[in-house]
Structure formats: structure tokens, C-alpha cells
PDB file of N, CA, C and O in Angstrom:
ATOM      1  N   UNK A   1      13.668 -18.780  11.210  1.00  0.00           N
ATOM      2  CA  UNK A   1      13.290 -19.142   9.849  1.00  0.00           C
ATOM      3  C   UNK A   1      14.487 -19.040   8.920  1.00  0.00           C
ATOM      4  O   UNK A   1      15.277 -18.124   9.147  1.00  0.00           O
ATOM      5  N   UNK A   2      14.720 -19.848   7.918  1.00  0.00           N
ATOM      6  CA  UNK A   2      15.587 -19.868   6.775  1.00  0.00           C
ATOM      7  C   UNK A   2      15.517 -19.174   6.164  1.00  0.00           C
ATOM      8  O   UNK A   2      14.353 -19.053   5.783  1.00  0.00           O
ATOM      9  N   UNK A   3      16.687 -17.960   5.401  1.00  0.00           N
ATOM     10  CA  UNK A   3      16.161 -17.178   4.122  1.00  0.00           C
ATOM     11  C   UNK A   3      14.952 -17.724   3.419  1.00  0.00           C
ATOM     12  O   UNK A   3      13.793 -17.320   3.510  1.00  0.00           O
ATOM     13  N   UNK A   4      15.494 -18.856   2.600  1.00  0.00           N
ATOM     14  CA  UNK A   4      15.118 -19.510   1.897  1.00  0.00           C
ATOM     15  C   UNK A   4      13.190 -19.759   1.777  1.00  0.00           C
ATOM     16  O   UNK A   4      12.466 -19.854   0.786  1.00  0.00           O
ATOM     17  N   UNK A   5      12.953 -19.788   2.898  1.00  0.00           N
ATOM     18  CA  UNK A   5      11.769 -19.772   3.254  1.00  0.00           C
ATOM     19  C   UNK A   5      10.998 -18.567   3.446  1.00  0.00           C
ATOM     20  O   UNK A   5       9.848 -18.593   3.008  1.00  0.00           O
ATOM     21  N   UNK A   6      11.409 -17.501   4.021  1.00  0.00           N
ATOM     22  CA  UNK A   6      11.445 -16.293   3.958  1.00  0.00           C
ATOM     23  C   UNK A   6      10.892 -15.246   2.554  1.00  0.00           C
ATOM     24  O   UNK A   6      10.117 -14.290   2.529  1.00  0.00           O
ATOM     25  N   UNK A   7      11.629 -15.884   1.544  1.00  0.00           N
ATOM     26  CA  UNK A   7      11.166 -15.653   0.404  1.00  0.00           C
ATOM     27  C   UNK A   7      10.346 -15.790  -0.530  1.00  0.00           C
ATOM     28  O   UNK A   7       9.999 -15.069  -1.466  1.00  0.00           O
ATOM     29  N   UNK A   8       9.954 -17.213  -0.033  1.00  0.00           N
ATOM     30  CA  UNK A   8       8.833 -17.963  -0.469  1.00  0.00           C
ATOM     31  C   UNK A   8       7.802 -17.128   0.045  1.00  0.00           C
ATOM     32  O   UNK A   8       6.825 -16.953  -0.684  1.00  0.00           O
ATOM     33  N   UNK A   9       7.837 -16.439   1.447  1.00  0.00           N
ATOM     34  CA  UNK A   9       6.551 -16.516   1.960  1.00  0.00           C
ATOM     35  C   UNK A   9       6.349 -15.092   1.262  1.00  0.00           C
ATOM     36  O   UNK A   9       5.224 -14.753   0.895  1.00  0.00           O
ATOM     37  N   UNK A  10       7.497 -14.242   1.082  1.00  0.00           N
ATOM     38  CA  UNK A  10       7.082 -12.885   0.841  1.00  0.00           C
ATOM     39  C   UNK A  10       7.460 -12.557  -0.473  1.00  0.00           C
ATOM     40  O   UNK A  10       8.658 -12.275  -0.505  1.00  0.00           O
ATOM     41  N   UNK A  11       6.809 -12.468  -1.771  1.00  0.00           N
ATOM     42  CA  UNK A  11       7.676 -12.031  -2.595  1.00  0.00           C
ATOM     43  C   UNK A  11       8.015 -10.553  -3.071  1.00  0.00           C
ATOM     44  O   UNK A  11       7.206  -9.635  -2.934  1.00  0.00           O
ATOM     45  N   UNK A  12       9.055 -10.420  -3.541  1.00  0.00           N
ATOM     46  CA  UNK A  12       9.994  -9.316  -3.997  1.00  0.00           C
ATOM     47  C   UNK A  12       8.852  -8.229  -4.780  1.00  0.00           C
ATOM     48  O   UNK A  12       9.266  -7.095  -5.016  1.00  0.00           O
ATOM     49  N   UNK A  13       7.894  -8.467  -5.045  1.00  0.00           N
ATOM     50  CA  UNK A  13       6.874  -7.567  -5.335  1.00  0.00           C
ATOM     51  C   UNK A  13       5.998  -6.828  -4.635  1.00  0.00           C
ATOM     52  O   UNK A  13       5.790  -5.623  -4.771  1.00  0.00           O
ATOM     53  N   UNK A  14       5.202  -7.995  -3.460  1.00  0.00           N
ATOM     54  CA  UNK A  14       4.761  -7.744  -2.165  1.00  0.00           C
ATOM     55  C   UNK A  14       5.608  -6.402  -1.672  1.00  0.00           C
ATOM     56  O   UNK A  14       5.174  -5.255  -1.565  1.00  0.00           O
ATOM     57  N   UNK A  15       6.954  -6.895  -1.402  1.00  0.00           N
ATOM     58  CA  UNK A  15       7.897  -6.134  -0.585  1.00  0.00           C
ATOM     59  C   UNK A  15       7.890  -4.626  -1.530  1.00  0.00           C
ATOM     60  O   UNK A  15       7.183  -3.716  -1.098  1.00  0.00           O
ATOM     61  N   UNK A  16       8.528  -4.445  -2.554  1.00  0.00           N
ATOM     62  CA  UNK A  16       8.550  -3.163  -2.866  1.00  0.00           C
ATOM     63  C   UNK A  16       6.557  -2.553  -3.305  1.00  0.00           C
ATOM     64  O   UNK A  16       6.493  -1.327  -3.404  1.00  0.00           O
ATOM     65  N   UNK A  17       5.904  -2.901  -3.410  1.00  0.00           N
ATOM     66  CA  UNK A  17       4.684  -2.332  -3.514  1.00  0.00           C
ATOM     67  C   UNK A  17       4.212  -2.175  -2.364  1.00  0.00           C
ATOM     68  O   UNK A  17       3.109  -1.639  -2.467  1.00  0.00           O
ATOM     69  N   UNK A  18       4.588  -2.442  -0.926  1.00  0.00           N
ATOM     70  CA  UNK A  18       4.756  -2.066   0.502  1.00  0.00           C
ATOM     71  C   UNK A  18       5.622  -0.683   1.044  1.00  0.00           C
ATOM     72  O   UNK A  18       5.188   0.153   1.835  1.00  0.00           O
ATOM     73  N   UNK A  19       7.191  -0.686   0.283  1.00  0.00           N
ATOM     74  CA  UNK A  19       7.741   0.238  -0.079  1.00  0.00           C
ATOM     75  C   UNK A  19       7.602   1.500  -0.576  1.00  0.00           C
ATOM     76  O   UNK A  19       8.086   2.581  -0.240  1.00  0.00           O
ATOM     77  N   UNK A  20       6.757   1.120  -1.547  1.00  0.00           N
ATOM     78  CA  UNK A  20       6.252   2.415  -2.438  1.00  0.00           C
ATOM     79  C   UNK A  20       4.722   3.328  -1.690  1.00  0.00           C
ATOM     80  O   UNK A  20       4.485   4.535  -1.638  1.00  0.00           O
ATOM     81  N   UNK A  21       3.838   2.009  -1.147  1.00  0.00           N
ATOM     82  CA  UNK A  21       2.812   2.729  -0.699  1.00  0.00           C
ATOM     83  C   UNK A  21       2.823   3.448   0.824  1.00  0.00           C
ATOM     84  O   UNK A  21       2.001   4.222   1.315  1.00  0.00           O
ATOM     85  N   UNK A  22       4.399   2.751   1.534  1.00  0.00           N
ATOM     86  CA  UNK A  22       4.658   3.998   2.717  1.00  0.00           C
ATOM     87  C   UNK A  22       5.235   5.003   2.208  1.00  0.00           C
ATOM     88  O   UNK A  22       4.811   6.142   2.405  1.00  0.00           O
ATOM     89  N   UNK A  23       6.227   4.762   1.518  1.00  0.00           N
ATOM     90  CA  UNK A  23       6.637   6.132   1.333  1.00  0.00           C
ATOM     91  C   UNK A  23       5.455   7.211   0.711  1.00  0.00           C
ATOM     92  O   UNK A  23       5.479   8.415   0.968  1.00  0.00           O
ATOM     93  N   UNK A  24       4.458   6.583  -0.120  1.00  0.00           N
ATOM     94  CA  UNK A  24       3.743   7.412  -0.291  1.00  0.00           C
ATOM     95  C   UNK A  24       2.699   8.248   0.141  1.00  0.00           C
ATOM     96  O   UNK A  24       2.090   9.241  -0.257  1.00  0.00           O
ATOM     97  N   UNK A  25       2.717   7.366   1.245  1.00  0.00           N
ATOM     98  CA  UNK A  25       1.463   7.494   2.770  1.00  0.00           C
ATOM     99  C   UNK A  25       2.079   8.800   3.441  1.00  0.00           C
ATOM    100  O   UNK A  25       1.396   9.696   3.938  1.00  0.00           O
ATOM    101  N   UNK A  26       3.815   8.774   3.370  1.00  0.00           N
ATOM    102  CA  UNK A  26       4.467   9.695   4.420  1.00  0.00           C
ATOM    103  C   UNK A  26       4.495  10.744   3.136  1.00  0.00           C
ATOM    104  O   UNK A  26       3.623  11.592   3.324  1.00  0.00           O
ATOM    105  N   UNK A  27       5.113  10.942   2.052  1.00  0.00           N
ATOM    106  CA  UNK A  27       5.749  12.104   1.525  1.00  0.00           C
ATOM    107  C   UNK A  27       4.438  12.835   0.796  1.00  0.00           C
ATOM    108  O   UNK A  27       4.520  14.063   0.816  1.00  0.00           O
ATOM    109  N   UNK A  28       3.310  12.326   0.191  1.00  0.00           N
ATOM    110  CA  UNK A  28       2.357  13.171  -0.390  1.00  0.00           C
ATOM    111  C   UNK A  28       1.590  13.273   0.134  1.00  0.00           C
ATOM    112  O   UNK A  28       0.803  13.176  -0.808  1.00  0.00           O
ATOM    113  N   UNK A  29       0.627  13.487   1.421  1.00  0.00           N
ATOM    114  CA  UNK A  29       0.228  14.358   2.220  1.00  0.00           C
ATOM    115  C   UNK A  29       1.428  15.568   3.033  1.00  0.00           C
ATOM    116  O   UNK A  29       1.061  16.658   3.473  1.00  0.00           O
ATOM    117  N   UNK A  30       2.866  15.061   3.084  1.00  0.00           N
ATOM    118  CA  UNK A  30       3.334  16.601   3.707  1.00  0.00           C
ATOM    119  C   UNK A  30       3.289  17.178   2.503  1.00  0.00           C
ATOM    120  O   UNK A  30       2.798  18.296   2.659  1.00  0.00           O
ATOM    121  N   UNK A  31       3.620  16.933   1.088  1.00  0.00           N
ATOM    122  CA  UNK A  31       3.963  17.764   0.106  1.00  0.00           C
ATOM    123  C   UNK A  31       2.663  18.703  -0.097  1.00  0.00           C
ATOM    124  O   UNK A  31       2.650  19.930  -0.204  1.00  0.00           O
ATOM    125  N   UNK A  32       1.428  17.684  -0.126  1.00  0.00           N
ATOM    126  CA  UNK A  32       0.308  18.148  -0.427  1.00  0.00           C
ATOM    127  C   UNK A  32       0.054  19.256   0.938  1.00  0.00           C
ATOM    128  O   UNK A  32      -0.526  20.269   0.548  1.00  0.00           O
ATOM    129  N   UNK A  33       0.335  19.269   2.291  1.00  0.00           N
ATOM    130  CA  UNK A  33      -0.123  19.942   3.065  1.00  0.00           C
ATOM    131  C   UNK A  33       0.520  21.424   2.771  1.00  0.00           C
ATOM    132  O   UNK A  33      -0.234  22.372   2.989  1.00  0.00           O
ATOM    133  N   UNK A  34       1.577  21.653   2.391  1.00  0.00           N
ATOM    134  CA  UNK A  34       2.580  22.625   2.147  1.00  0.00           C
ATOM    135  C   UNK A  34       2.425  23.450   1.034  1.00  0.00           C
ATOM    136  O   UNK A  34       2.776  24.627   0.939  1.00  0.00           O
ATOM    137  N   UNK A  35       1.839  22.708   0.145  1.00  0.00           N
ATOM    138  CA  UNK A  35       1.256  23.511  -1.592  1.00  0.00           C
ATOM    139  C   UNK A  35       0.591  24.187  -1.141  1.00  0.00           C
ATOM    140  O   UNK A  35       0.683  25.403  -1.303  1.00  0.00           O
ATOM    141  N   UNK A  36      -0.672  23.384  -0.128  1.00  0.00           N
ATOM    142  CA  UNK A  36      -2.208  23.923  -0.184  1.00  0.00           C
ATOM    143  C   UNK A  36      -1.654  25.637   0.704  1.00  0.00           C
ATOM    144  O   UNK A  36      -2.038  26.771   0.418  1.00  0.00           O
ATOM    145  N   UNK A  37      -0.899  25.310   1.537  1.00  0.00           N
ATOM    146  CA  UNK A  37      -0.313  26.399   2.382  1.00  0.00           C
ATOM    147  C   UNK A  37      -0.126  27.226   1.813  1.00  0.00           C
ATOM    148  O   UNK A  37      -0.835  28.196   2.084  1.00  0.00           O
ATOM    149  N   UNK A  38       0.747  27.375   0.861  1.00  0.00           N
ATOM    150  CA  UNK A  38       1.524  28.176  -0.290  1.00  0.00           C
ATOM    151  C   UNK A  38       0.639  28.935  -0.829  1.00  0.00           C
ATOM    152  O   UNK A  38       0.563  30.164  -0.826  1.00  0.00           O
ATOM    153  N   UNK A  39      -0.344  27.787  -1.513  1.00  0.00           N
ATOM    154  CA  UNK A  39      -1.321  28.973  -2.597  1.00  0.00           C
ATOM    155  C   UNK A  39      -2.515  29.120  -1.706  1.00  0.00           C
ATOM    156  O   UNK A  39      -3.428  29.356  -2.497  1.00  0.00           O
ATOM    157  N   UNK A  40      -3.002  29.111  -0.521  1.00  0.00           N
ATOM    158  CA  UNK A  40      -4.274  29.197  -0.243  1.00  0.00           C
ATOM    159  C   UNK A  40      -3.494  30.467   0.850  1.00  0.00           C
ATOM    160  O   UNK A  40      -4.394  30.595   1.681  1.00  0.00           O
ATOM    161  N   UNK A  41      -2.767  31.093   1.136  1.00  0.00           N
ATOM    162  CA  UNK A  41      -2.402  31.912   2.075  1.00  0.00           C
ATOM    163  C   UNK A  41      -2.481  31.628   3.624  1.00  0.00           C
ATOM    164  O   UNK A  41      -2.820  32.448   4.477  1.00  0.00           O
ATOM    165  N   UNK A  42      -2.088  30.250   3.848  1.00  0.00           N
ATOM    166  CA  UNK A  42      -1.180  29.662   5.302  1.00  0.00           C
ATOM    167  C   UNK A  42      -3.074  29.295   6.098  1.00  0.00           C
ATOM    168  O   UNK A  42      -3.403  29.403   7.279  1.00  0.00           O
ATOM    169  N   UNK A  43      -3.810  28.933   5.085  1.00  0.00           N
ATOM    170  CA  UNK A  43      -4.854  28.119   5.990  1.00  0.00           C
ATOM    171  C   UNK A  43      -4.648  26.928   6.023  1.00  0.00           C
ATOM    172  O   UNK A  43      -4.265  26.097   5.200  1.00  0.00           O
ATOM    173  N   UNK A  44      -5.067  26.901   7.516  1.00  0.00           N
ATOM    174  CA  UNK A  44      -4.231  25.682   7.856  1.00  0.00           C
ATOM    175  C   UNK A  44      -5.437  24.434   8.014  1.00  0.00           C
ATOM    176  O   UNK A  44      -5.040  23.308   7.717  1.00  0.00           O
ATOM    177  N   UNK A  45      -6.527  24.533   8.352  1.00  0.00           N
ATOM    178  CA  UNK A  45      -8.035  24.241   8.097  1.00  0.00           C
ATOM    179  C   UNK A  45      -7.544  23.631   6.835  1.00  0.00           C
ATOM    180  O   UNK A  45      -6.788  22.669   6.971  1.00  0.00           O
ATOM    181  N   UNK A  46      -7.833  24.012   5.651  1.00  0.00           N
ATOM    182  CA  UNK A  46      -7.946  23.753   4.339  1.00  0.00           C
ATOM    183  C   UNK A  46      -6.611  22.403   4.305  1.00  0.00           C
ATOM    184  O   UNK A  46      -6.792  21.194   4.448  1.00  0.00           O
ATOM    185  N   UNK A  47      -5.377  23.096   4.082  1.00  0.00           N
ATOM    186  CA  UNK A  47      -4.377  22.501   3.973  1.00  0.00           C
ATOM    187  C   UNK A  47      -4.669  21.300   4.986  1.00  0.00           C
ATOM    188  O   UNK A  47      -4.738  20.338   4.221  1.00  0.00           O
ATOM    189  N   UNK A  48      -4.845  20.896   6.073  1.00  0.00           N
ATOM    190  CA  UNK A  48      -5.084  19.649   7.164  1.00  0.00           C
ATOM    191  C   UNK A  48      -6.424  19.108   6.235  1.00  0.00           C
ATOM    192  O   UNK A  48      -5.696  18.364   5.578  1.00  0.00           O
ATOM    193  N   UNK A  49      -7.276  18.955   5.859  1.00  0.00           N
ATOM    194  CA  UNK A  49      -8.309  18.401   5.293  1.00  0.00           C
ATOM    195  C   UNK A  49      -7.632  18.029   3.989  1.00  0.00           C
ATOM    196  O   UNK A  49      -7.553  16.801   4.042  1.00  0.00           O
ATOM    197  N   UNK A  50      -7.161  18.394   2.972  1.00  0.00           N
ATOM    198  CA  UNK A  50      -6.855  18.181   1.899  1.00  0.00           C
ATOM    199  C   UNK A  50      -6.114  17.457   2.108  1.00  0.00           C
ATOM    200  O   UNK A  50      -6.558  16.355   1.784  1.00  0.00           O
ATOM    201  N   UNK A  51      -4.426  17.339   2.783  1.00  0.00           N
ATOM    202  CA  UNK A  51      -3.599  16.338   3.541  1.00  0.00           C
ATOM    203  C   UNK A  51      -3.895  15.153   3.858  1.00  0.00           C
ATOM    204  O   UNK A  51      -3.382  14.049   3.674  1.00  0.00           O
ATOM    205  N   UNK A  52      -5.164  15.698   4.567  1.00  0.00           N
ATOM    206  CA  UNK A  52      -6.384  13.638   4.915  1.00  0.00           C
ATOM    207  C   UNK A  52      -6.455  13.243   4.081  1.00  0.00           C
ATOM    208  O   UNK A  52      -5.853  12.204   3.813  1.00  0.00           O
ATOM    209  N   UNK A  53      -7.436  14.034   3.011  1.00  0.00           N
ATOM    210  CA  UNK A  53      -7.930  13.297   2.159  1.00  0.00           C
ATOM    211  C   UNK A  53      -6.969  12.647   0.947  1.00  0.00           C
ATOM    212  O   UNK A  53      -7.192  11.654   0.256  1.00  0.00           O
ATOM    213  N   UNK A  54      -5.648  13.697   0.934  1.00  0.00           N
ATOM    214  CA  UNK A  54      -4.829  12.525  -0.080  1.00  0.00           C
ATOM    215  C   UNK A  54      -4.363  11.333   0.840  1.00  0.00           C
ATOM    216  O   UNK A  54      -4.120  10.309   0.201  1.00  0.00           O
ATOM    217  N   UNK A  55      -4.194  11.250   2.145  1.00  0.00           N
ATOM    218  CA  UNK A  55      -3.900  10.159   2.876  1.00  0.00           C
ATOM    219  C   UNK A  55      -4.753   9.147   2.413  1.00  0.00           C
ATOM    220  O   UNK A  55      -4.416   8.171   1.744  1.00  0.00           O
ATOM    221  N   UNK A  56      -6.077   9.488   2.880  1.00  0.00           N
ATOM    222  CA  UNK A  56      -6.897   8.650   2.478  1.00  0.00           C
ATOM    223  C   UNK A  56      -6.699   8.012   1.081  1.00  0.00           C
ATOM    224  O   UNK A  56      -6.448   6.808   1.034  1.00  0.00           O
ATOM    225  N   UNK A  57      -6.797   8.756  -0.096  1.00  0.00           N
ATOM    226  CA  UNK A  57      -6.265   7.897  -1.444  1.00  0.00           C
ATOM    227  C   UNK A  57      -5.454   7.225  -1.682  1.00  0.00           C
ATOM    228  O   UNK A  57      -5.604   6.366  -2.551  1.00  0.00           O
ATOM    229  N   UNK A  58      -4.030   7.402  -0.840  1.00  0.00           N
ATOM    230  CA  UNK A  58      -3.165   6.349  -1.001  1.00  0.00           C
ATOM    231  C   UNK A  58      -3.727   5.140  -0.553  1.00  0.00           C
ATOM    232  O   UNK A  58      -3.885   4.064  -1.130  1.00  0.00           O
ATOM    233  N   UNK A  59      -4.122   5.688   1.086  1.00  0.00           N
ATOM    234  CA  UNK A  59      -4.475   3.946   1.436  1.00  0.00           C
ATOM    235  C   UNK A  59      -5.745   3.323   0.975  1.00  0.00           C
ATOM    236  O   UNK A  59      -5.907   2.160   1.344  1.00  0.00           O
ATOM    237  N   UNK A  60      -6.555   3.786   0.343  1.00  0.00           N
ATOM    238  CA  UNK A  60      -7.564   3.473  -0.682  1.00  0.00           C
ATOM    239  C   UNK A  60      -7.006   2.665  -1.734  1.00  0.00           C
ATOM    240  O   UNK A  60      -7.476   1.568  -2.034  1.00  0.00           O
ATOM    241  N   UNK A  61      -5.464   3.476  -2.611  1.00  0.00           N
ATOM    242  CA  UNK A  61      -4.637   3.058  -3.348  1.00  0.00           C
ATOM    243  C   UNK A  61      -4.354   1.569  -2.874  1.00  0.00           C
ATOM    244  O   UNK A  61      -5.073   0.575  -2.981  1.00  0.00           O
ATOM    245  N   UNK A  62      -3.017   1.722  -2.286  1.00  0.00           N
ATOM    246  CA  UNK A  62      -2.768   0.311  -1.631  1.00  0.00           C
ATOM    247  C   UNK A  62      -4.070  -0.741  -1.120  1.00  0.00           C
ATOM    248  O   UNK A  62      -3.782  -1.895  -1.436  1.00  0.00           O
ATOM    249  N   UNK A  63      -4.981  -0.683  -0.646  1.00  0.00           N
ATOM    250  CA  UNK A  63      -6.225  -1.653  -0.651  1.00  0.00           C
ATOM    251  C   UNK A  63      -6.340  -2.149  -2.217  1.00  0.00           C
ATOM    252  O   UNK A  63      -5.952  -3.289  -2.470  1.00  0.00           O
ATOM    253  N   UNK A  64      -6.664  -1.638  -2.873  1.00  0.00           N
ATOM    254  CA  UNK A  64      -7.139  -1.721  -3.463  1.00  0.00           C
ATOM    255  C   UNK A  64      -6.135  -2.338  -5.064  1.00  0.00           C
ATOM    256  O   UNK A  64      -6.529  -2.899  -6.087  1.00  0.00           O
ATOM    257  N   UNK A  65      -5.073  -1.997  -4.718  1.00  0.00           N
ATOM    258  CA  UNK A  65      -3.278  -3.007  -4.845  1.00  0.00           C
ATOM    259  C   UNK A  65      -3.475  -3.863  -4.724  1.00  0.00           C
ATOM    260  O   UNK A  65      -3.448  -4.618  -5.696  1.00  0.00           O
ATOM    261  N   UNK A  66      -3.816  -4.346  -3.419  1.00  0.00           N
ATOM    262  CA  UNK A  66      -3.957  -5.553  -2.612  1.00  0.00           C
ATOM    263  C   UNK A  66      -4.977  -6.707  -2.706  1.00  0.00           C
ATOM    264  O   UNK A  66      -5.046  -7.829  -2.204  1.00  0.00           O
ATOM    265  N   UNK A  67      -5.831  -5.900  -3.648  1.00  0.00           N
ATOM    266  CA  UNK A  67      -7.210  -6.640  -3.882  1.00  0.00           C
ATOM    267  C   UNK A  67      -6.996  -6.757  -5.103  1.00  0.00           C
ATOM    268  O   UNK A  67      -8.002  -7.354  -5.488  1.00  0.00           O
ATOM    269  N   UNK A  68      -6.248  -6.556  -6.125  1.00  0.00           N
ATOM    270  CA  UNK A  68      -6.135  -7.078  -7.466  1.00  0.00           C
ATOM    271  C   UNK A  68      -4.803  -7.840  -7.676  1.00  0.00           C
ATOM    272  O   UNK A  68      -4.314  -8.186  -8.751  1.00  0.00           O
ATOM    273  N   UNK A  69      -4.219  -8.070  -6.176  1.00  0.00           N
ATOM    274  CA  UNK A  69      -2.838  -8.946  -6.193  1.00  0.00           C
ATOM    275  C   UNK A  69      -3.168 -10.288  -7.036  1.00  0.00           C
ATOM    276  O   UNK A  69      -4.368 -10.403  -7.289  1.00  0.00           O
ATOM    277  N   UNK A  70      -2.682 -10.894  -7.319  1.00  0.00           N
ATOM    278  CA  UNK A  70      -2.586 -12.482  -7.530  1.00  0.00           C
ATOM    279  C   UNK A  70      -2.370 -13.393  -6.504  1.00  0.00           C
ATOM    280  O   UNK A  70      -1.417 -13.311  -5.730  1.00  0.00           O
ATOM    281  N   UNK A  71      -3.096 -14.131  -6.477  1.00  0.00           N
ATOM    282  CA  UNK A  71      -2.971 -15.275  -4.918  1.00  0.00           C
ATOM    283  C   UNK A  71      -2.195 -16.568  -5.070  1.00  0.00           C
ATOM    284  O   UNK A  71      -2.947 -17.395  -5.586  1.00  0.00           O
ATOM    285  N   UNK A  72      -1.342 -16.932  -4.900  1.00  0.00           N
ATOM    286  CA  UNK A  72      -1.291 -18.605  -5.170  1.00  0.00           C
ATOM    287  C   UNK A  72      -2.348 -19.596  -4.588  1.00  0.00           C
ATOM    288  O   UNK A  72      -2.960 -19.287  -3.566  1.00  0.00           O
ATOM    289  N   UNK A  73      -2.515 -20.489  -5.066  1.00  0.00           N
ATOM    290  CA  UNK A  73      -3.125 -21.458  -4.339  1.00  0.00           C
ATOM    291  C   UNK A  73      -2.580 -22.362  -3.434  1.00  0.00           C
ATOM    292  O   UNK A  73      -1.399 -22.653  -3.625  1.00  0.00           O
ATOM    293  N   UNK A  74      -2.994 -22.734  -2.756  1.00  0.00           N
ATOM    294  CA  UNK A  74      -2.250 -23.872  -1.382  1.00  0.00           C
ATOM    295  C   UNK A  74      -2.527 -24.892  -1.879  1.00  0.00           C
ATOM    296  O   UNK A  74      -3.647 -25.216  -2.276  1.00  0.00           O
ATOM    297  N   UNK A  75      -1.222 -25.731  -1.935  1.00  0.00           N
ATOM    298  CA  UNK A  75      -1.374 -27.319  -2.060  1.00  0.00           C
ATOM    299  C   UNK A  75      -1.413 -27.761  -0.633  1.00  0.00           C
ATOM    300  O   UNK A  75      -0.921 -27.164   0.324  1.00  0.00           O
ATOM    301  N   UNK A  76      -2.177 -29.082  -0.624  1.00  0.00           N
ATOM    302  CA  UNK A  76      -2.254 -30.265   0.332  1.00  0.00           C
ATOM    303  C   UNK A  76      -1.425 -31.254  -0.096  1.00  0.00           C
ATOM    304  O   UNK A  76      -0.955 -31.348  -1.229  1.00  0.00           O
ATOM    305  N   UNK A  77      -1.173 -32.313   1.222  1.00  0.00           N
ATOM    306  CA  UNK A  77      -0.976 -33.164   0.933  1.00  0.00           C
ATOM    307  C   UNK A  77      -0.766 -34.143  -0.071  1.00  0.00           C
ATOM    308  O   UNK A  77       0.130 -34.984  -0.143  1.00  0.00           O
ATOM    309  N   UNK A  78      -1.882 -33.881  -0.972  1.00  0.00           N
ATOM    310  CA  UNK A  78      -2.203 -34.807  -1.887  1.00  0.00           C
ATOM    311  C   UNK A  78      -2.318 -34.144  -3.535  1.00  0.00           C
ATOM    312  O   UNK A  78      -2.784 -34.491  -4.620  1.00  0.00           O
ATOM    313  N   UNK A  79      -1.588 -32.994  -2.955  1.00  0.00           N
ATOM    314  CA  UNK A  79      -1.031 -32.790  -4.390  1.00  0.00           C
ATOM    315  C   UNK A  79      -2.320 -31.791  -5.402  1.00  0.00           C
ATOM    316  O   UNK A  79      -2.209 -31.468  -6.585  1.00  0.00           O
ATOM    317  N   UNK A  80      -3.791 -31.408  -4.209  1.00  0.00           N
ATOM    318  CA  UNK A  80      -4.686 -30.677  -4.756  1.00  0.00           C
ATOM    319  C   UNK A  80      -4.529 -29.277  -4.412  1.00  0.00           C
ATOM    320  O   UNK A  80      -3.870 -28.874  -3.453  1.00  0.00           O
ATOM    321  N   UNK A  81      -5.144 -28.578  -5.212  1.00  0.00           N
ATOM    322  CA  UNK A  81      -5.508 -27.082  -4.967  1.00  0.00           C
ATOM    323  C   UNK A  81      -6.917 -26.890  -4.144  1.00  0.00           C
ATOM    324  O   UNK A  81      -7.723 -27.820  -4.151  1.00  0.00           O
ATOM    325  N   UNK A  82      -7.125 -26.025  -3.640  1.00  0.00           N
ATOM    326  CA  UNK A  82      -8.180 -25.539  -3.395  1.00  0.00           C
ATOM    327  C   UNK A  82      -8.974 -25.694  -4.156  1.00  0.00           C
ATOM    328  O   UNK A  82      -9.803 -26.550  -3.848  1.00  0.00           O
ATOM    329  N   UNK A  83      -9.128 -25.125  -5.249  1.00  0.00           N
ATOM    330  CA  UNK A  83     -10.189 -25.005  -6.353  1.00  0.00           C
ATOM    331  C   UNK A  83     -10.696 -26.661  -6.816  1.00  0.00           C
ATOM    332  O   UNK A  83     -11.793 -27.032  -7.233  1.00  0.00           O
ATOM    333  N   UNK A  84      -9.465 -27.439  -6.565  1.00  0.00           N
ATOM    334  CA  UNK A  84     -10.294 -28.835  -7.074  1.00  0.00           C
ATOM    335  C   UNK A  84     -10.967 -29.624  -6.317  1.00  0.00           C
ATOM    336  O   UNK A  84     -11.618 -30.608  -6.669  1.00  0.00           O
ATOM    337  N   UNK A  85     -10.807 -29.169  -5.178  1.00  0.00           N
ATOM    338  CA  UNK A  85     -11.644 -29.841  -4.339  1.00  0.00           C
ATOM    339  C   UNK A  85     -13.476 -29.742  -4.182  1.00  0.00           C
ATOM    340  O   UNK A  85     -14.064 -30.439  -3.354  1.00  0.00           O
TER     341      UNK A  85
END
């Protein structure tokens, strides 16, 4: 494939809001697992459940990113959108 094309297909927003929601998938459940450690006195039960469940919010997060994205529409041939057809 051509850069050029490449770019088209993915844009520069896509890409870093992909960026942001791994890194956030990886760094705030360890951070979060390690607090809970800290102040709950090294239960590890607690801290592993709480860890999920911020996992879970990110990728709740990102879905839900993803579902208020903006779509383009596909042209045809003939110069229509989807919608006018």
C-alpha cells in the first residue's frame, strides 16, 4: 500500500485515541493495583478486583470513543452517499 493511501484509511486521530486508550489499558490498572495495596495493607483480593474493574472502564471508555466517532460516508461510483440512496 502507498503512504498516501494509508492515511486516508486511518486518520491521525483514530491513531492517537488508540494510543492513549492502550496506554491507558496498561498503566492505570498497575497504578490502581499498587495504591489499593498501599492503603488497604497488601490485600491482594481487593487490589486484583479493583485493577479489573478500572480495566474494565477504560475499555468501556474506548467503546464508547468509538461509538461517538464520526463516520465518513462512502461514495459510489456515481458520485452518491449512502444516505441518498
Amino acid at each position: 500500500m502507498d503512504n498516501d493511501v494509508l492515511t486516508i484509511i486511518v486518520s491521525r486521530a483514530v491513531v492517537n485515541k488508540l494510543v492513549f486508550f492502550t496506554a491507558a489499558m496498561i498503566i492505570f490498572p498497575i497504578f490502581t493495583f499498587f495504591v489499593v495495596q498501599y492503603l488497604f495493607n497488601n490485600n491482594a483480593i481487593l487490589s486484583g478486583g479493583i485493577a479489573a474493574g478500572v480495566a474494565n472502564v477504560v475499555l468501556i471508555g474506548y467503546i464508547v470513543a468509538a461509538f461517538l466517532e464520526p463516520t465518513d460516508d462512502s461514495v459510489d461510483e456515481n458520485g452518491e452517499t449512502k444516505k441518498d440512496r
